[in-house]
N, C-alpha and C positions, 0 to 999 in steps of 0.2 A: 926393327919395327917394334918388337917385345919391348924392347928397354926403353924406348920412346915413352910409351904407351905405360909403363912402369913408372916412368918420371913423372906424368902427369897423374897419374895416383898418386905419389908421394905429394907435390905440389899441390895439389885438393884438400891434401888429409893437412900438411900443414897451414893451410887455409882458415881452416875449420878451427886446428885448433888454437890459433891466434884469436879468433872470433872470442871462443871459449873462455879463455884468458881475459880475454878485457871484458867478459861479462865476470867471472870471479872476482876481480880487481874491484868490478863496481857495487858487488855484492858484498865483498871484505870491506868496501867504503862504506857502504850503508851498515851495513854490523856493526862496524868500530863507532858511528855514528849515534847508531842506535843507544848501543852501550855507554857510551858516553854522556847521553842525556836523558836517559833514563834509569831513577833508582831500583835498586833491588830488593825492596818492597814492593814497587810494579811490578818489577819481573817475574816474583814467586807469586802475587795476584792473576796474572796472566797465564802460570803456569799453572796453577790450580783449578780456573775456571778452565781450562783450554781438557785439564785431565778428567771434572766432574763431565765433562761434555761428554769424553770417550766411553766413561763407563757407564753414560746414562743410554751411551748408542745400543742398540739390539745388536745379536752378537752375526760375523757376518763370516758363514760358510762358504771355504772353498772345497769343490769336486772337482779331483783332478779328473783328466781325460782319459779314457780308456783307451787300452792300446792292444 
């Protein structure tokens, strides 16, 4: 009954990540895409405005949990 029951976990989990997979594939598609039709002049435009953003953010505090 264990090992059953163990197959169908493994069978899940390669499920899943087959899912996975062919959303990276589609996310490699759109990068390589990306990349390819847009200069890198955009790219550092993009990267610059995207970093004055970050450092115009207030600054943001984590408290870990006490234990």
């Amino acid at each position: 009954m264990e090992e059953e029951k163990n197959n169908n976990d493994q069978s899940s989990d390669n499920s899943s990540d087959s899912a996975e997979q062919s959303l990276n594939k589609d996310y490699g598609k759109e990068a390589s895409q990306f990349i390819q039709e847009t200069s890198l002049e955009k790219m550092l435009e993009m990267a610059e405005i995207a970093r004055i953003k970050k450092l115009s953010e207030p600054p943001k505090w984590v408290i870990p949990d006490e234990i």
